[in-house]
Backbone as JSON Lines, residues from 0, in Angstrom:
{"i":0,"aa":"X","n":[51.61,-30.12,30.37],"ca":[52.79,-29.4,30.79],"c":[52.93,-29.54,32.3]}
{"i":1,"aa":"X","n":[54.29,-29.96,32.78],"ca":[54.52,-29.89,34.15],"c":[54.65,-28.89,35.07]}
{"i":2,"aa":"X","n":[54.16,-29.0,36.14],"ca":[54.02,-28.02,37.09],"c":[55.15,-27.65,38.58]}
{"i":3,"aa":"X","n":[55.63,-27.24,39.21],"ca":[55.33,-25.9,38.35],"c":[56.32,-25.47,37.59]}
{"i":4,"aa":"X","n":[55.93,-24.08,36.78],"ca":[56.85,-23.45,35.46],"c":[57.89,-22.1,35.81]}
{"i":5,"aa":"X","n":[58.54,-22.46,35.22],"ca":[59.3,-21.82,35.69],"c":[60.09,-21.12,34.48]}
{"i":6,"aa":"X","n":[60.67,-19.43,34.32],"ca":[60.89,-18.95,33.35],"c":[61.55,-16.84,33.49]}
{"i":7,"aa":"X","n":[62.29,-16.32,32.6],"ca":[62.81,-15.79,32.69],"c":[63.28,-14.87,31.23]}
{"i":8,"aa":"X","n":[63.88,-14.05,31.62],"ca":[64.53,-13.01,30.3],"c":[65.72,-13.92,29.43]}
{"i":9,"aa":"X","n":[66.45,-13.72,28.42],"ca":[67.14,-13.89,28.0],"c":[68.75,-13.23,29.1]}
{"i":10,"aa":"X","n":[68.45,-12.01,29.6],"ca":[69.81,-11.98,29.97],"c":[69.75,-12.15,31.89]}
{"i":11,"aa":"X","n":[68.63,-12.62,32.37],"ca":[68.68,-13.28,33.69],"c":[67.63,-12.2,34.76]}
{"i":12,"aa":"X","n":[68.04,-11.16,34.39],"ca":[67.76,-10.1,35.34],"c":[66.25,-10.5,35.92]}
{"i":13,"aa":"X","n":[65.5,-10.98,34.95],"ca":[63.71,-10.93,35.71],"c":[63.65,-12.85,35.44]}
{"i":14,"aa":"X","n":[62.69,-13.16,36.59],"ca":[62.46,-14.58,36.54],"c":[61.19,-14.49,37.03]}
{"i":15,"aa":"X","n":[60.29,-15.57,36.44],"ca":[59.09,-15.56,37.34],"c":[58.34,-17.09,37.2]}
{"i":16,"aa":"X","n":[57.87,-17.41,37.95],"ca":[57.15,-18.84,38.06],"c":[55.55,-19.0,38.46]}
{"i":17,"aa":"X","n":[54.84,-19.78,37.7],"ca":[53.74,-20.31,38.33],"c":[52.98,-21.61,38.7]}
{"i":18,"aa":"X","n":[52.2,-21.85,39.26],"ca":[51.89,-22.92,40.15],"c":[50.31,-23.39,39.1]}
{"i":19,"aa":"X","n":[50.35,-24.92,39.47],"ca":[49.31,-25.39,38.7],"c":[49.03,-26.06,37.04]}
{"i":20,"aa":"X","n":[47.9,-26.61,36.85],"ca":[47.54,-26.59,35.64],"c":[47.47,-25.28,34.65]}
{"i":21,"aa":"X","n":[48.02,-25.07,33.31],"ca":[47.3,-24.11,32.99],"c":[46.07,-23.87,32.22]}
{"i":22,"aa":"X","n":[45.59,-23.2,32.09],"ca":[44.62,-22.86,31.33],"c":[43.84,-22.86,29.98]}
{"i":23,"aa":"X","n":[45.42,-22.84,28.8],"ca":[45.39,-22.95,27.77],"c":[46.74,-22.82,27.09]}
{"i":24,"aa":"X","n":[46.77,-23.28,25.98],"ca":[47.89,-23.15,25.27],"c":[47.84,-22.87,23.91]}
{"i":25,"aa":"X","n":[48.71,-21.66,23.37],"ca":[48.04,-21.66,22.07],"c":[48.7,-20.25,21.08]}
{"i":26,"aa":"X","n":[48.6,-20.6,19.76],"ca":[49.53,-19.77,18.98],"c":[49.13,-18.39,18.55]}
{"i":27,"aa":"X","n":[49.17,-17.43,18.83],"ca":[48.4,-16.15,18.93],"c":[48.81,-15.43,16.89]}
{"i":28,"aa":"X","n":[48.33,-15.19,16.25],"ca":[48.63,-14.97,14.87],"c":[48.15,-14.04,14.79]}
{"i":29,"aa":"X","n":[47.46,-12.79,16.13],"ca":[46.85,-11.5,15.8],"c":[48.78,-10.51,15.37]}
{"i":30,"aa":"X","n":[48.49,-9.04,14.86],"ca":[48.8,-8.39,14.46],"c":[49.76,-7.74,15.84]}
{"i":31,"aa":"X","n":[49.32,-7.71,16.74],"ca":[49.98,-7.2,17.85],"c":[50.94,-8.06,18.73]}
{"i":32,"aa":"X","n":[50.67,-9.57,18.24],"ca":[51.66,-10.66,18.82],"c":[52.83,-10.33,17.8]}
{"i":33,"aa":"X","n":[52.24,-10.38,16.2],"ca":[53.8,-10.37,15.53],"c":[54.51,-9.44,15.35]}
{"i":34,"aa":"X","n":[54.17,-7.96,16.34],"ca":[55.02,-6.76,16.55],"c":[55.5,-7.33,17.19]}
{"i":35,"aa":"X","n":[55.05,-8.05,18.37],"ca":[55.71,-8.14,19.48],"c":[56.77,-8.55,19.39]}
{"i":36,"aa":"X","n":[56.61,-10.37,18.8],"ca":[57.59,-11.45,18.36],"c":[58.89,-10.82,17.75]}
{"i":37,"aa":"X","n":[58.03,-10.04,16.45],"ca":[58.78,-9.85,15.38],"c":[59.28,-11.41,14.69]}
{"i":38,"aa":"X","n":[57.99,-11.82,14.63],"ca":[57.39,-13.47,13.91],"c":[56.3,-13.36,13.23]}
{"i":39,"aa":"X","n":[55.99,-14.43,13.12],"ca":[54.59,-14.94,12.69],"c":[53.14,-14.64,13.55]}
{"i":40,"aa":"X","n":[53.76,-15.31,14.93],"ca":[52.67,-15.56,15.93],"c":[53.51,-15.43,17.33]}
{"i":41,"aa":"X","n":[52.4,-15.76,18.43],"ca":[53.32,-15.81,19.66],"c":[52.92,-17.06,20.27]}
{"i":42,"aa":"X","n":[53.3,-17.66,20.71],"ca":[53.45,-19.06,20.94],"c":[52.91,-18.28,23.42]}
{"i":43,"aa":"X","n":[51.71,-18.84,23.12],"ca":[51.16,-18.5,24.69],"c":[50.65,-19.63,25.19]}
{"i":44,"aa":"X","n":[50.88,-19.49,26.66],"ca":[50.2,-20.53,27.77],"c":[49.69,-19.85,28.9]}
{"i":45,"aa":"X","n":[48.67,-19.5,29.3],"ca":[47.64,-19.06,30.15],"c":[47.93,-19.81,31.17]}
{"i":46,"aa":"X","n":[47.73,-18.97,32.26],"ca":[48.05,-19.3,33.77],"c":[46.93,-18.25,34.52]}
{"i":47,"aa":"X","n":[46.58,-19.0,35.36],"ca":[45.98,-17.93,36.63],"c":[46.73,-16.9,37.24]}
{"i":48,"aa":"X","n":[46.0,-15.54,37.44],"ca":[47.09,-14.48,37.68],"c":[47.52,-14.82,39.46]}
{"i":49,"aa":"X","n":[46.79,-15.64,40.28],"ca":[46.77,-15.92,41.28],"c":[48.33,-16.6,41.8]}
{"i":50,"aa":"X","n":[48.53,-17.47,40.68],"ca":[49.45,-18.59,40.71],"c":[50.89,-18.1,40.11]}
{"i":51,"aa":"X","n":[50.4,-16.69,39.54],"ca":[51.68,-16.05,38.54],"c":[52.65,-15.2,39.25]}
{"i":52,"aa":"X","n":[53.58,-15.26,39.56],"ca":[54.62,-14.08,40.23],"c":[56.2,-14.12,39.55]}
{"i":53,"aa":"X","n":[56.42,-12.88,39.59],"ca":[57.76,-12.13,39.38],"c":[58.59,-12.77,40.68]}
{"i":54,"aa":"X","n":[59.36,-13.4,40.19],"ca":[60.39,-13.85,41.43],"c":[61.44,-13.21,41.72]}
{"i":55,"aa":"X","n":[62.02,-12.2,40.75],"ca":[63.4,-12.01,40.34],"c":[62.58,-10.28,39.04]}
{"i":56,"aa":"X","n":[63.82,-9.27,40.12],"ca":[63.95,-8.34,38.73],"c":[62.4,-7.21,38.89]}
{"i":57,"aa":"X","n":[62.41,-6.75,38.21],"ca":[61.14,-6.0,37.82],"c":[60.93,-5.37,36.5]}
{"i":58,"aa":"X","n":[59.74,-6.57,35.67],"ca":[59.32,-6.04,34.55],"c":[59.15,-4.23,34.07]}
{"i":59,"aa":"X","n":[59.18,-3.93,32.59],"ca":[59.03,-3.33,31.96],"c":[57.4,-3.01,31.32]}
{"i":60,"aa":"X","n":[56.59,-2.72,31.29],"ca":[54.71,-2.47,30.99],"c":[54.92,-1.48,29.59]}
{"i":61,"aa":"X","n":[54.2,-2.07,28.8],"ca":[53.27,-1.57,27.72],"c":[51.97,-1.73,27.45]}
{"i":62,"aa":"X","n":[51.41,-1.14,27.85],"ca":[49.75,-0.6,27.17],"c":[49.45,-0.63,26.04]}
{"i":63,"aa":"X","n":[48.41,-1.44,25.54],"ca":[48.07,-1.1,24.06],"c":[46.91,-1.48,24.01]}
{"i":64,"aa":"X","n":[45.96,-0.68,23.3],"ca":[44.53,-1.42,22.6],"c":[44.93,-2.76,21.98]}
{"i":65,"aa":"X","n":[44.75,-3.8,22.29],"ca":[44.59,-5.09,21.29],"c":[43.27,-4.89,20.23]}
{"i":66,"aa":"X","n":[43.55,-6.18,19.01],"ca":[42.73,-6.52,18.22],"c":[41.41,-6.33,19.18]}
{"i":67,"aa":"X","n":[41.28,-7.19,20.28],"ca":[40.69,-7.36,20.73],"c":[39.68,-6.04,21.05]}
{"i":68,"aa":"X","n":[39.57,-5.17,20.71],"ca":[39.6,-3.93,21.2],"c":[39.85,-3.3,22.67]}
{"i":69,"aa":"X","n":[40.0,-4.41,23.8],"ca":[40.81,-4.11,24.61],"c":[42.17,-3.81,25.17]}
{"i":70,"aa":"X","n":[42.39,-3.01,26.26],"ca":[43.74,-3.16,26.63],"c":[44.89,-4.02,27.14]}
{"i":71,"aa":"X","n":[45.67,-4.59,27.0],"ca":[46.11,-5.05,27.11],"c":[47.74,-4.59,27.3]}
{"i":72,"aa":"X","n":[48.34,-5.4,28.41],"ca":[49.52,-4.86,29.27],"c":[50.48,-5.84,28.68]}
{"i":73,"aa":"X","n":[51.34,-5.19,27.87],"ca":[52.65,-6.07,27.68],"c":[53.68,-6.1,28.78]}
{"i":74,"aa":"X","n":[54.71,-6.86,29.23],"ca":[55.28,-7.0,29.93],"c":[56.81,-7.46,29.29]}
{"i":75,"aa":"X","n":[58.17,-6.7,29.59],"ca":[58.89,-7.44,28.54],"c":[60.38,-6.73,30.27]}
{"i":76,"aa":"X","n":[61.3,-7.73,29.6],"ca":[63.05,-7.07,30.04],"c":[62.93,-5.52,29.89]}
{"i":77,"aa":"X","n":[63.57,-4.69,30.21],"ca":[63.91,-3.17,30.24],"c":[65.7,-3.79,30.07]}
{"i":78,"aa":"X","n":[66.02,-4.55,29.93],"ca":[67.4,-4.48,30.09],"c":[67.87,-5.01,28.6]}
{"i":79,"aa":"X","n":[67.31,-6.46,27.99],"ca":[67.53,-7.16,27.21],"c":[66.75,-6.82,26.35]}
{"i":80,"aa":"X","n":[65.09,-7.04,26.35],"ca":[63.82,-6.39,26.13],"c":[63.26,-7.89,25.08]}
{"i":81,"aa":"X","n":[63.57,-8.52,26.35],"ca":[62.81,-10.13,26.05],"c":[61.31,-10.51,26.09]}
{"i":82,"aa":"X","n":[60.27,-10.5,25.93],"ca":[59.09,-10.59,25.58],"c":[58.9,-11.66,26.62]}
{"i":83,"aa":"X","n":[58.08,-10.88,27.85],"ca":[58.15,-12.44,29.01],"c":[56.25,-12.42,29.19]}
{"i":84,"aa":"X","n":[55.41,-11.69,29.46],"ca":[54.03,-12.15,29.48],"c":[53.21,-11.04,29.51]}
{"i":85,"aa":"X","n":[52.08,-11.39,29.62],"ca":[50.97,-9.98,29.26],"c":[50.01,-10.17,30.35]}
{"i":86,"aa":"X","n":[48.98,-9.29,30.41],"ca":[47.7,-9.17,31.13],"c":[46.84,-8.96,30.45]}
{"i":87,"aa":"X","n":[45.98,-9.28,29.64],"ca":[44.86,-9.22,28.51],"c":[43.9,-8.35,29.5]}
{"i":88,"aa":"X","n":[43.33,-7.56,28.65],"ca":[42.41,-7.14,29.4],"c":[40.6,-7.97,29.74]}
{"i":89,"aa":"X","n":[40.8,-8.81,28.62],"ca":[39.66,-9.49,28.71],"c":[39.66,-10.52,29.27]}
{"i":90,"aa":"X","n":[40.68,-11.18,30.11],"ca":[40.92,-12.28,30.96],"c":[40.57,-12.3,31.96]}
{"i":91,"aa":"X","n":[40.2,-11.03,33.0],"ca":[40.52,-10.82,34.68],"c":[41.64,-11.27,35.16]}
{"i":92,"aa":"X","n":[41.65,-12.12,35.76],"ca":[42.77,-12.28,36.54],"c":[43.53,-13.32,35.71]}
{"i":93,"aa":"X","n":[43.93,-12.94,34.48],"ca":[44.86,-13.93,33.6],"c":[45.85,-13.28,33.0]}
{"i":94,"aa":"X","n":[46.95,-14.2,33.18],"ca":[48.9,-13.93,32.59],"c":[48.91,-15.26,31.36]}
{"i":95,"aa":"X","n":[49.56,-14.59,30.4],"ca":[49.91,-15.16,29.12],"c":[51.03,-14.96,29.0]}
{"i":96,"aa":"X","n":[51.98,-16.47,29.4],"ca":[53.17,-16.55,29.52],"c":[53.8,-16.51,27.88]}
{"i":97,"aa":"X","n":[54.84,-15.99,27.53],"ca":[55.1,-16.41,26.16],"c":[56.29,-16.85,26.36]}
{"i":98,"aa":"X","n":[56.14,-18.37,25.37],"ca":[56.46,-19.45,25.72],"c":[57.97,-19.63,25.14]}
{"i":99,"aa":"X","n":[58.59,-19.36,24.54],"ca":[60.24,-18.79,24.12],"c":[60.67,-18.09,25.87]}
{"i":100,"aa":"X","n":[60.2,-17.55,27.06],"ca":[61.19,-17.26,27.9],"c":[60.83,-18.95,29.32]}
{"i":101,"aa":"X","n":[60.06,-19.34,28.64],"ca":[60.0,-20.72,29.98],"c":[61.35,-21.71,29.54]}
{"i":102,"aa":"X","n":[61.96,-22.13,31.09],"ca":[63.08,-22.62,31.05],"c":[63.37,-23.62,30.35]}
{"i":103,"aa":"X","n":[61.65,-24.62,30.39],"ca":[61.69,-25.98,29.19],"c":[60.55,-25.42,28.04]}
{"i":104,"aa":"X","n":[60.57,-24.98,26.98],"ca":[59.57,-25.1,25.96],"c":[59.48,-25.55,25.27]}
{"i":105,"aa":"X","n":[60.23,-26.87,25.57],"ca":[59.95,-28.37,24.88],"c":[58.98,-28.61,25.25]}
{"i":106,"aa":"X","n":[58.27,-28.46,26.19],"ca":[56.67,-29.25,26.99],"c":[55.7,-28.35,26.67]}
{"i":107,"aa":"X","n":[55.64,-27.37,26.04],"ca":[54.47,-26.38,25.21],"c":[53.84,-27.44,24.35]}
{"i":108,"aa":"X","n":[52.4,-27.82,24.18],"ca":[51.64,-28.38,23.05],"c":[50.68,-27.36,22.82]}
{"i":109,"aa":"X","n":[50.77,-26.66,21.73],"ca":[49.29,-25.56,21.21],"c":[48.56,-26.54,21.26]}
{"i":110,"aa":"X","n":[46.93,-26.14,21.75],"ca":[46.11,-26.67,21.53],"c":[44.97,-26.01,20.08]}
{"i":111,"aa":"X","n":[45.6,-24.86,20.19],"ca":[44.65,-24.33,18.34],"c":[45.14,-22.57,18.32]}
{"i":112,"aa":"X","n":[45.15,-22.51,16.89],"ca":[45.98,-21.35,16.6],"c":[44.7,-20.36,16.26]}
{"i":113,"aa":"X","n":[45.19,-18.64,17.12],"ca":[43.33,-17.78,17.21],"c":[44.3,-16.62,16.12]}
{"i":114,"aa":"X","n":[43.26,-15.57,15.99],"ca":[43.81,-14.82,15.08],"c":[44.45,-15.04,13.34]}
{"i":115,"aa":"X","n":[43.48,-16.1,13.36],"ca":[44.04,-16.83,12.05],"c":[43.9,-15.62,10.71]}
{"i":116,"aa":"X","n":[42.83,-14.57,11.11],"ca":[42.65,-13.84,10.48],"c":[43.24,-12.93,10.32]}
{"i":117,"aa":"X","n":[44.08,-12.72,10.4],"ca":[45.62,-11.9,10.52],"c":[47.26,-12.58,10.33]}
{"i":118,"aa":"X","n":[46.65,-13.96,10.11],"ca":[48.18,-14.73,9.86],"c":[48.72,-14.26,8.26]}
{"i":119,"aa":"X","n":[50.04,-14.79,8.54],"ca":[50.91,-14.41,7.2],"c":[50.79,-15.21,6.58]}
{"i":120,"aa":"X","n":[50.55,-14.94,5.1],"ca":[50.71,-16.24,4.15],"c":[51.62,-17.26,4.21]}
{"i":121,"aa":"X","n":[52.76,-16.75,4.17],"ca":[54.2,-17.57,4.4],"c":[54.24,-18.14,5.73]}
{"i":122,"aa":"X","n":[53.32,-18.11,6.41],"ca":[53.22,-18.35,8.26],"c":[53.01,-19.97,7.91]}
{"i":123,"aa":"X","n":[53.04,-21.4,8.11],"ca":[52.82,-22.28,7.86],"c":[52.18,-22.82,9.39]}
{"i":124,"aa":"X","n":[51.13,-23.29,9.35],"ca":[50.22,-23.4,10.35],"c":[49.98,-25.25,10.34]}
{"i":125,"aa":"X","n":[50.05,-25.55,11.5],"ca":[49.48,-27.06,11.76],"c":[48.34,-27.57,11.59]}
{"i":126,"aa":"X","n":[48.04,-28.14,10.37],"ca":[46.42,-28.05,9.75],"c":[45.74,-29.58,11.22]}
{"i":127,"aa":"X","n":[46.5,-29.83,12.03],"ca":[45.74,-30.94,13.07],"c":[45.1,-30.14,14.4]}
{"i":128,"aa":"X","n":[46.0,-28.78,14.41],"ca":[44.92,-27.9,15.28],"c":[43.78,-26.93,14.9]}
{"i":129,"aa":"X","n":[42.63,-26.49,15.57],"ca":[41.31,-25.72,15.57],"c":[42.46,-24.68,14.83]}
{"i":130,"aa":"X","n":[41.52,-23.91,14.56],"ca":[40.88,-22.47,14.32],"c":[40.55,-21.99,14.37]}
{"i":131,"aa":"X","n":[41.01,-20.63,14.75],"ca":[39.74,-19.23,15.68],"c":[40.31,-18.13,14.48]}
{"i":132,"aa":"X","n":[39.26,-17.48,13.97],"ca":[39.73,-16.03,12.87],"c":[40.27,-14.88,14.43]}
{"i":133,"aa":"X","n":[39.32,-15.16,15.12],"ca":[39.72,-14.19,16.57],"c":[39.4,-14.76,17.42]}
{"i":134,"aa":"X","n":[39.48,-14.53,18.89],"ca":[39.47,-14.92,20.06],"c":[38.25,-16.13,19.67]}
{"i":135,"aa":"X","n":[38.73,-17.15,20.59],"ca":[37.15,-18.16,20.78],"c":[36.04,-17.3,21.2]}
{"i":136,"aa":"X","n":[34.85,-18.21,21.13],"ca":[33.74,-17.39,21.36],"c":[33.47,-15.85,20.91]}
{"i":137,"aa":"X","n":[34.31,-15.01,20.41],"ca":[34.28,-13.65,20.54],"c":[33.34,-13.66,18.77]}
């Protein structure tokens, strides 16, 4: 994916961009992505929180215990209420862009779908990427 990224709400108000390689890419199928979505999964790309900024606007915050049993900070529009990135709590200094508000998400490639253990039957999954039941390593 090309650098840098660049991305925003559905109705304009918040924009934000980051700098660099990212980190990871990848289809989230836990229980708290497909509230979020109101999908299957959430389609994420990891960025350094260093490299991550709000350019435009000021996000909306939700708190929630994740699967993960940590907290985790949703971040969405207050205006539109577009689903733009999170703060995992188990990352440190990591933003999980979700990849429906970046300006090109034609250039998204998952590299392996986590939370498989919570996917929907009817969810149809790319049998050429990994598999995590939950987080890697966890």
């Amino acid at each position: 994916m090309s650098t840098p990224i660049f991305g925003g709400c559905a109705c304009g108000a918040i924009r934000y961009s980051a700098e660099g390689e990212p980190l990871f890419s990848m289809n989230c199928h836990c229980r708290d992505c497909q509230r979020e979505t109101g999908s299957a999964y959430a389609a994420v790309l990891g960025v350094p929180g260093a490299t991550f900024k709000v350019t435009q606007g000021a996000p909306k915050y939700f708190d929630l215990t994740a699967d993960s049993g940590h907290t985790t900070r949703r971040c969405f529009c207050g205006d539109c209420g577009s689903p733009l990135f999170g703060r995992p709590g188990t990352g440190g200094d990591l933003v999980t862009i979700r990849v429906g508000g970046l300006d090109d998400p034609s250039a998204f490639r998952p590299s392996q779908d986590i939370y498989t253990s919570s996917a929907q039957p009817w969810d149809y999954m790319n049998p050429d990427l990994p598999k995590s039941a939950k987080l890697p390593n966890q």
